[in-house]
ROVEX-178662 format. One line per 10 residues: their letters; for each residue x, z, y of C-alpha. Coordinates in pm, 1 decimal. Each point is the difference from the previous one (the first is absolute). Layout:
<nodes>
A> X,Z,Y | ...
</nodes>
This chain:
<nodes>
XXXXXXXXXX> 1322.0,-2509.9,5757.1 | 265.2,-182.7,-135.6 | 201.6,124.4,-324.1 | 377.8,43.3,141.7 | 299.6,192.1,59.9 | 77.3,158.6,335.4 | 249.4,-165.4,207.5 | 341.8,176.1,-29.6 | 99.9,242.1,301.0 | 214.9,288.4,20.0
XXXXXXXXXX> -279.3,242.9,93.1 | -176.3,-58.4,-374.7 | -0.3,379.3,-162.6 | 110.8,90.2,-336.8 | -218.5,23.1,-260.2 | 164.6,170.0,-298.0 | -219.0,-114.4,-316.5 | 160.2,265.6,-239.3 | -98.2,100.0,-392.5 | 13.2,323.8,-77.0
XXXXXXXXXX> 304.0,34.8,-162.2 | 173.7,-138.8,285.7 | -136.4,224.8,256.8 | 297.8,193.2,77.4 | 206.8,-247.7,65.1 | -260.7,-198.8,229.5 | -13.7,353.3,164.0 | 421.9,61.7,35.4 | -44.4,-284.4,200.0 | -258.0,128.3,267.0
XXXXXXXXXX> 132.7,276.8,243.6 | -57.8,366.0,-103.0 | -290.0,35.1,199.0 | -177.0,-284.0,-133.0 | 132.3,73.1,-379.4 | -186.3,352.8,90.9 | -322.6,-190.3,132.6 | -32.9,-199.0,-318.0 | 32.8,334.8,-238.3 | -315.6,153.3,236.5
XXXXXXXXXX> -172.0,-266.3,-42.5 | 2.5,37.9,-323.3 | 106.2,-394.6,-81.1 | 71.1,-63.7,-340.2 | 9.1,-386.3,-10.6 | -326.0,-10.9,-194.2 | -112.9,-418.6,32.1 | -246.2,-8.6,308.2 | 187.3,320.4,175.5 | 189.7,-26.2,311.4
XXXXXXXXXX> 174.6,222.8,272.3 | -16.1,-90.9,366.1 | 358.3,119.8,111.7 | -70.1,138.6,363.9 | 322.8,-3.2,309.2 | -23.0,121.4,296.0 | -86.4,-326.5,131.9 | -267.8,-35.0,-217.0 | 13.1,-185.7,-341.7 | 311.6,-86.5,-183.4
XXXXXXXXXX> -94.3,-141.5,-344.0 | -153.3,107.2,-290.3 | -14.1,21.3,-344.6 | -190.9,-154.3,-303.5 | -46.9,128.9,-332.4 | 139.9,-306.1,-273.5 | -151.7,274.3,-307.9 | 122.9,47.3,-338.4 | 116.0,-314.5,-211.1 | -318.2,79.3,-174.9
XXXXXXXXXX> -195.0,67.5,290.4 | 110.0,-424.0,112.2 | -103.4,-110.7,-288.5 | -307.1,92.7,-18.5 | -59.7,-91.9,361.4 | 184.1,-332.6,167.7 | 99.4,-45.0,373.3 | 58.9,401.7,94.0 | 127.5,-50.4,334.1 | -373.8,-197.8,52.8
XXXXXXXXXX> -148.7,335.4,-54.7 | 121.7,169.0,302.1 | -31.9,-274.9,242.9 | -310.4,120.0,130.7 | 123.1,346.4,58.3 | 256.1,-116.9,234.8 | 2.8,2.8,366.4 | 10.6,-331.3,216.1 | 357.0,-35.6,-33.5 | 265.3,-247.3,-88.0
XXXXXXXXXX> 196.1,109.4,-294.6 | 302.1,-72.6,-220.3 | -8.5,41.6,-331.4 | 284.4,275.3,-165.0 | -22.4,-85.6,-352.6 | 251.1,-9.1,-345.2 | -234.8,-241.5,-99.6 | 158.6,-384.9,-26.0 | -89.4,-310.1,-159.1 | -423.6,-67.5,-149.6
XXXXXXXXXX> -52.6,339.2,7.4 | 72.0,31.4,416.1 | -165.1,-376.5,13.3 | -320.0,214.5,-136.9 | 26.5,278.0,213.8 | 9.6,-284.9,330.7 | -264.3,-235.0,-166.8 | -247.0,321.4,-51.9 | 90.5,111.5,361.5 | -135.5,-316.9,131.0
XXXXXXXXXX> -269.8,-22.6,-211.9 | -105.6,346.3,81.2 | -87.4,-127.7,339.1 | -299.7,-230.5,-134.0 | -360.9,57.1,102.5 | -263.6,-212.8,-16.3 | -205.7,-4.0,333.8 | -197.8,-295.1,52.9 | -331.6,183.0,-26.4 | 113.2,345.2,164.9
XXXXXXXXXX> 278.9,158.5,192.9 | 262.3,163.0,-219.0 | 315.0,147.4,92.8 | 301.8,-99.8,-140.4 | 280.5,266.3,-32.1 | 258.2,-46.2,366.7 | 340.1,106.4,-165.2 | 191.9,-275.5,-29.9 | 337.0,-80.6,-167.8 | 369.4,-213.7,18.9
XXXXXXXXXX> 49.4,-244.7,-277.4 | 211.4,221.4,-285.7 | 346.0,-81.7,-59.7 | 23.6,-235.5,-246.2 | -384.5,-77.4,-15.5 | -57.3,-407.1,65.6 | -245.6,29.4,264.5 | -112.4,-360.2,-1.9 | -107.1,37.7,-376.1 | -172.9,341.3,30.9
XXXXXXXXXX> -195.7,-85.8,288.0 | -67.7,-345.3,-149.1 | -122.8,171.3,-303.5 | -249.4,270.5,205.8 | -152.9,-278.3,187.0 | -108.5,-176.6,-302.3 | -131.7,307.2,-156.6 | -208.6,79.6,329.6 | -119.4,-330.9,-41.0 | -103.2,31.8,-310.5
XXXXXXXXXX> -175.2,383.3,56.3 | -198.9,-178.9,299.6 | -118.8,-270.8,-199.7 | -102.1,219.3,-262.3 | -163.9,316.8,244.7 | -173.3,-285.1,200.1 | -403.1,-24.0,-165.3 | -139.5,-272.7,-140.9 | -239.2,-1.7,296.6 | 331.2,-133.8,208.3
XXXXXXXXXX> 216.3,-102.1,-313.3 | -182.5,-315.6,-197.0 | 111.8,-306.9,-122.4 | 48.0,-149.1,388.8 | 169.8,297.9,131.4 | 263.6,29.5,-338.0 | 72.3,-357.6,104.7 | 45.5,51.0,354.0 | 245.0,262.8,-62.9 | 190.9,-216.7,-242.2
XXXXXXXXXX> 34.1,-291.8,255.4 | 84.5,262.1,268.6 | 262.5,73.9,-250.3 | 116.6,-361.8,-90.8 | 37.1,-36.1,395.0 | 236.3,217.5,13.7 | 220.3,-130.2,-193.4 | -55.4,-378.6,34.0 | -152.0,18.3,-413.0 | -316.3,-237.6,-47.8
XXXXXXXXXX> -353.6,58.5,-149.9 | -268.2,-205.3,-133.4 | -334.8,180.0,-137.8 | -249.8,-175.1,-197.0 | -371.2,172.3,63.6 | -328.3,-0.8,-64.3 | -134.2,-268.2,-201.4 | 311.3,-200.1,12.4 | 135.0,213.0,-258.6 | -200.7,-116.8,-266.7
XXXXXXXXXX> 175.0,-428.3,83.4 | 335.9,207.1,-9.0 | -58.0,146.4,-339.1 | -66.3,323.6,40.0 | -253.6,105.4,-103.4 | 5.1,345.5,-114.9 | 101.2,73.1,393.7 | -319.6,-152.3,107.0 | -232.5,169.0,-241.4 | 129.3,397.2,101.9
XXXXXXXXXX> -31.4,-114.1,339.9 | -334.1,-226.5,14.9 | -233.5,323.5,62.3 | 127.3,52.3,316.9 | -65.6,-95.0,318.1 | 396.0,56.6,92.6 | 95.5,-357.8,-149.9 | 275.7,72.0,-321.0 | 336.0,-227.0,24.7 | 365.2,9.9,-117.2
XXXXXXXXXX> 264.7,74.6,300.4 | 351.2,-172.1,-64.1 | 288.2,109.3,180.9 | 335.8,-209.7,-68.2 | 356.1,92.3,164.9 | 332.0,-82.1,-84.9 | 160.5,-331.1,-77.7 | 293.6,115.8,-235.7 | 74.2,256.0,-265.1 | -197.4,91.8,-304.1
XXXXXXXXXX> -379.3,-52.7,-19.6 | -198.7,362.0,51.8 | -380.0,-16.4,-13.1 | -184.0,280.0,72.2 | -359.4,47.6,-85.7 | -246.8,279.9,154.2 | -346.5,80.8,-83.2 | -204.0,10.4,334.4 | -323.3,103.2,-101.5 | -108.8,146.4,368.1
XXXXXXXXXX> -284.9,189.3,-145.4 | -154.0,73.3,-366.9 | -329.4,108.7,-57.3 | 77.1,-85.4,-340.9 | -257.5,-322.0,-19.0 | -327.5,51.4,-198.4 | 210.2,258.6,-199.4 | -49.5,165.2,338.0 | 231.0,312.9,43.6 | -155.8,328.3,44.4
XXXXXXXXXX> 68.5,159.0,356.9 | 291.2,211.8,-105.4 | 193.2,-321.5,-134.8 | -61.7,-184.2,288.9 | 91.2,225.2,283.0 | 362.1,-132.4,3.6 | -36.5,-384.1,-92.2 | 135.1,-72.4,367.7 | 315.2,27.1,-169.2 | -67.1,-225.0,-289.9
XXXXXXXXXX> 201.1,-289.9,184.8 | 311.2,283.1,5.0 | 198.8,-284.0,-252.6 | -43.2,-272.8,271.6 | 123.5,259.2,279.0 | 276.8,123.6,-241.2 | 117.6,-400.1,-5.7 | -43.9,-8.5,325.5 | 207.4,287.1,71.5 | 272.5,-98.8,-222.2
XXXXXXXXXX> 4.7,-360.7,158.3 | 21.4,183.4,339.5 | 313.1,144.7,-144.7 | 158.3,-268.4,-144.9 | -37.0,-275.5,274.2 | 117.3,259.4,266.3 | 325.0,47.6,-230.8 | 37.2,-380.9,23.4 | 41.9,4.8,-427.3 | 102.8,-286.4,-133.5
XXXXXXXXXX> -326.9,-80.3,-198.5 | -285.5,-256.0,-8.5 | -248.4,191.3,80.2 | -382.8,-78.3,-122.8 | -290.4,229.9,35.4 | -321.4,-42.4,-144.9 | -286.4,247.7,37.5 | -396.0,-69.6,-88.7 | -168.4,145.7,252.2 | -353.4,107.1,-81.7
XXXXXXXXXX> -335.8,257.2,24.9 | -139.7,67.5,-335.5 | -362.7,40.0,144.0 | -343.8,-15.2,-177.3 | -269.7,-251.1,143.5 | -177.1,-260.5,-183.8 | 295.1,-244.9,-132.3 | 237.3,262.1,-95.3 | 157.7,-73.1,-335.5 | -165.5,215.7,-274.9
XXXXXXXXXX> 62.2,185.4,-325.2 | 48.4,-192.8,-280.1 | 91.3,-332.4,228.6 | 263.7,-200.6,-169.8 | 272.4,-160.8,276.8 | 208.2,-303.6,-20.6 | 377.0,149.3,132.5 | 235.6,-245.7,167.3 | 226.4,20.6,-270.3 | -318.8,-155.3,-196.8
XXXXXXXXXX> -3.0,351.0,-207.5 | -356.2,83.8,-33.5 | -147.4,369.5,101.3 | -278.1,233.0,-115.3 | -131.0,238.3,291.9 | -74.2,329.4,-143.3 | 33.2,220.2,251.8 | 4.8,-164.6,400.3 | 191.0,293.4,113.6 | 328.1,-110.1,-179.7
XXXXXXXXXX> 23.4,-298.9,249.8 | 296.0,73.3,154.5 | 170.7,-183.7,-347.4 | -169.3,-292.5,82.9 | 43.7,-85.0,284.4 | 388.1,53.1,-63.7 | -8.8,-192.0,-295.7 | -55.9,-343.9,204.2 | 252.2,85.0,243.6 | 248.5,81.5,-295.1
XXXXXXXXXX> -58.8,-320.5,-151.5 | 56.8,-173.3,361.4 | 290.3,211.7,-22.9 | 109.1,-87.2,-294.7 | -5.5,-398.9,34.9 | 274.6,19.5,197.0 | 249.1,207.4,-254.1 | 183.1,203.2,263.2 | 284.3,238.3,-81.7 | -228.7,305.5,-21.5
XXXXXXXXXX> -383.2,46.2,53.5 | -93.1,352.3,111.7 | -388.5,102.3,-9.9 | -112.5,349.7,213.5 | -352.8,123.5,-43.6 | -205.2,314.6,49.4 | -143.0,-145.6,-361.9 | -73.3,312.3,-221.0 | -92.3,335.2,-19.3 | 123.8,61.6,-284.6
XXXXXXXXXX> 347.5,-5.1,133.3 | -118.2,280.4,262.0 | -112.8,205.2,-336.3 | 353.3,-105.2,-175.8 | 231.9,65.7,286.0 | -154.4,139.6,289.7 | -22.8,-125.5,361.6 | 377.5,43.7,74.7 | 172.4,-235.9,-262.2 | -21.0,-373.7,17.9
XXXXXXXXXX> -47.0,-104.3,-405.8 | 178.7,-372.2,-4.1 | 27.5,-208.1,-281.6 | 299.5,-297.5,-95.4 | 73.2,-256.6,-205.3 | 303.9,52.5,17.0 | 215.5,332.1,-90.4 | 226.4,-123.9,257.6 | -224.7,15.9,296.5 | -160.0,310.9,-105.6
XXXXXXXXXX> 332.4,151.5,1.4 | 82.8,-147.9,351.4 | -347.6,163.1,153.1 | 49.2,301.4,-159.0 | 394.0,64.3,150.0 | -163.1,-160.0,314.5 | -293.7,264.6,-2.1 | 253.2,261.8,-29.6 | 203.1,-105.6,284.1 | -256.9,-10.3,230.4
XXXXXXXXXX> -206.9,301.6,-101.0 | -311.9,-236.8,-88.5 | -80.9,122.0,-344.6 | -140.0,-246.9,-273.2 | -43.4,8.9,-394.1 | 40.9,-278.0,-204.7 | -298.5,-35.1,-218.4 | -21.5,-238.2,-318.3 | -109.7,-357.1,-39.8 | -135.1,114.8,-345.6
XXXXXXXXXX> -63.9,-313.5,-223.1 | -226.1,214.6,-263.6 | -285.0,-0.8,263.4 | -9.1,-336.8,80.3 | -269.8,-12.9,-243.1 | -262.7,242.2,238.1 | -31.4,-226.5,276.5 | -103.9,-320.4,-248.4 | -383.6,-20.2,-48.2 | -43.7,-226.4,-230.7
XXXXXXXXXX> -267.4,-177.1,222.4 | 272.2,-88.6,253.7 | 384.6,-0.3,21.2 | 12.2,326.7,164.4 | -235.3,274.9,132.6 | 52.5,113.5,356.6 | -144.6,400.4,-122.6 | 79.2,78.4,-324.9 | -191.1,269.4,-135.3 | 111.3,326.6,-166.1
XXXXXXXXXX> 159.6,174.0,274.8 | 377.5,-13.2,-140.6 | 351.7,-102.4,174.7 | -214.0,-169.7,288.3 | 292.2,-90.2,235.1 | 178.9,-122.3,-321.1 | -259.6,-236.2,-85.7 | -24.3,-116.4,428.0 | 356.8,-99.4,-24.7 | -11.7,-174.7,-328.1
XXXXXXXXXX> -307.4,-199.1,125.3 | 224.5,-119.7,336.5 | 311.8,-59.0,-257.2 | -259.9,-252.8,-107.3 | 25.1,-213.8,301.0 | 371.1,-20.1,2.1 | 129.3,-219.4,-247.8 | 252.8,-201.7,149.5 | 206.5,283.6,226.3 | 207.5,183.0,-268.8
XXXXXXXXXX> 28.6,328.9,257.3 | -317.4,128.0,69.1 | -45.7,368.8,175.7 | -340.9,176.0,48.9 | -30.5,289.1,240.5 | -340.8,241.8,-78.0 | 37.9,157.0,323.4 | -279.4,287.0,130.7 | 92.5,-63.0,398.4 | -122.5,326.7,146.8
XXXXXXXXXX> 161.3,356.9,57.6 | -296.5,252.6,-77.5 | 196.5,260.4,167.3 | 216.5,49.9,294.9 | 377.2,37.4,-163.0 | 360.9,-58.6,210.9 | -20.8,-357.5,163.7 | -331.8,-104.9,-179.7 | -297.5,94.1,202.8 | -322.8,23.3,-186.6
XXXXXXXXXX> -128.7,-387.2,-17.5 | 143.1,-311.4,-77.6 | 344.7,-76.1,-139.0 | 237.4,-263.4,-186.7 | 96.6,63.3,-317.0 | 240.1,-186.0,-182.8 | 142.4,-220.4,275.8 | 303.4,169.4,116.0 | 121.5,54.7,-405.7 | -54.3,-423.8,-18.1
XXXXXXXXXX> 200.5,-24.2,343.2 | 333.0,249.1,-90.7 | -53.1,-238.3,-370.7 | 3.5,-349.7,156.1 | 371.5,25.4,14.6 | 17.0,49.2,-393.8 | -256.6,-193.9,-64.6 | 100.7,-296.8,165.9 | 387.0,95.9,15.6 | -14.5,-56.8,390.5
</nodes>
């Protein structure tokens, strides 16, 4: 079902979404008999409680716990958390809340109502609600359908989900919104220089290509890069079963671009648009690249293979340095490319990294405003040394087991040379547990933080 508000009408309910501390007065308002239901019931305004307010007609509203200051901080989009609890009613939301912190309450509301159901039936929750007062509905609404995009792309397997169907779904996208693409496949990437696309991909059957996705004829120059590797078995450093049970999502930075394109074309933003993902299966057969292979980049930077499961950097390297020929305003890179920024930060912050103190300061007020939480990690110089081998100009794997997604982004930093603002997103693209508007399964990371930023960055 579609993520949107309710139509207005005068028979929407209230729905009181009260904190604690402000229970009393939420309950001054509500007739005796009510204020006396609420105090049996025992509601405290916990996050994730509610109170169905009964009339003698039947329903007449209800209440939502917003939880401590705290309690919201440790735990985004409150009001989400009740949704399912409610009866199939329209409602109208009673709130103190104003400004990005309502906006979060109405954006988690709507994404609350997400399931994915294209392989089973699943019920989505049937309360529905009015558009708060002084919410932008057209924004919010633009914003959930390009994270639902996103979340199907990702929760889709790579049975359904390879390099064809990622760029089905980003000419299904372009359609919409009269934006262009061109993909270069198969063997023809190798007379289009690139090279390090076609080696990942060559194993597999599923033919490996770059999908471009241009929109926009004015405004400053965005490109956005995505890793789509639809599945990873890792390559003849084949992953063990445990590590490979979720490598359907390891295309969740091409879906994240996606999403975020979704986003931004819908808002009509004055941007040129460009969109580059390399769409791939790192499989095993008999011409897989191997171990100790040394590969010829675009960029003409040379590559030692020590480890096939870190492929995700090359294949993002060539469509940086595609990027990068062009010297737009701002390149922005979004992979699922390390764990080792799982082990630093865990699966619910987005690490990022800038070349500029500027833009990292614009993502991070961006994340902030629209309760998409990122940390800015370092571009540290000192380590440029561990991913030089001596044999080559860099090594795709280097070995000792320290600052891995340090050393990832430094080795993409290497294909930009030309674009002075460079960001890389280390994104993990997957909610291992049900929370408040974030089913367990796929999810963007990152992409609403660059969206609320684009206006700082870009001073539009």
């Amino acid at each position: 079902m579609p993520l949107t508000f309710a139509q207005d009408t005068d028979a929407a309910l209230p729905l009181y979404l009260v904190a604690p501390d402000g229970l009393d007065a939420v309950k001054a308002r509500l007739t005796p008999s009510q204020a006396t239901w609420v105090e049996a019931n025992g509601f405290t305004a916990n996050i994730g409680e509610i109170c169905i307010l009964p009339d003698a007609l039947g329903l007449s509203g209800a209440l939502a716990g917003l939880g401590t200051k705290p309690a919201r901080q440790r735990t985004r989009f409150a009001l989400a958390a009740v949704r399912a609890k409610l009866p199939d009613a329209i409602f109208r939301l009673e709130t103190d809340l104003d400004g990005e912190a309502l906006t979060e309450q109405a954006l988690g509301w709507l994404l609350s109502g997400y399931v994915f159901d294209k392989y089973a039936p699943t019920a989505a929750p049937k309360a529905q609600l009015v558009t708060p007062a002084g919410v932008d509905r057209t924004k919010v609404e633009i914003v959930a359908a390009g994270e639902a995009l996103t979340r199907n792309l990702i929760n889709t397997p790579a049975s359904d989900m390879g390099p064809d169907e990622l760029e089905a779904a980003a000419r299904d996208l372009a359609d919409c919104f009269g934006a262009a693409v061109t993909v270069v496949a198969g063997e023809d990437l190798l007379s289009h220089n690139l090279p390090m696309i076609h080696a990942v991909g060559r194993a597999s059957p599923r033919a490996p290509r770059l999908i471009e996705l241009n929109w926009g004829n004015s405004g400053p120059k965005l490109t956005l890069v995505g890793k789509g590797v639809c599945f990873d078995t890792g390559g003849l450093n084949i992953k063990p079963g445990a590590s490979m049970g979720l490598m359907k999502k390891d295309m969740g930075g091409a879906a994240t671009v996606l999403g975020l394109s979704h986003m931004i074309m819908a808002l009509g933003l004055k941007v040129q648009l460009r969109v580059l993902i390399p769409a791939v299966e790192n499989a095993i057969s008999g011409n897989s690249f191997r171990p100790q292979d040394i590969l010829v980049s675009r960029k003409g930077l040379t590559v030692e293979i020590n480890n096939t499961d870190a492929e995700g950097r090359l294949v993002l390297a060539d469509a940086l340095a595609l990027a990068d020929e062009e010297n737009p305003d701002l390149i922005v890179s979004m992979a699922t490319l390390t764990g080792a920024a799982r082990v630093a930060v865990g699966p619910d912050l987005a690490p990022f990294y800038a070349t500029s103190p500027r833009d990292a300061a614009a993502i991070v007020n961006g994340a902030e405003k629209a309760a998409d939480p990122v940390w800015q990690m370092p571009f540290w110089d000192p380590y440029e040394t561990m991913i030089e081998p001596g044999i080559a100009d860099l090594d795709n794997a280097p070995s000792g087991g320290f600052a891995g997604s340090i050393t990832a982004a430094l080795f993409l930093r290497r294909f930009v040379t030309q674009t002075p603002r460079y960001v890389h997103f280390d994104i993990y693209g997957w909610n291992p547990s049900a929370a408040p508007a974030r089913p367990k399964g796929g999810i963007g990371q990152g992409h609403r933080a660059l969206l609320e930023a684009l206006s700082d960055l870009f001073a539009l």
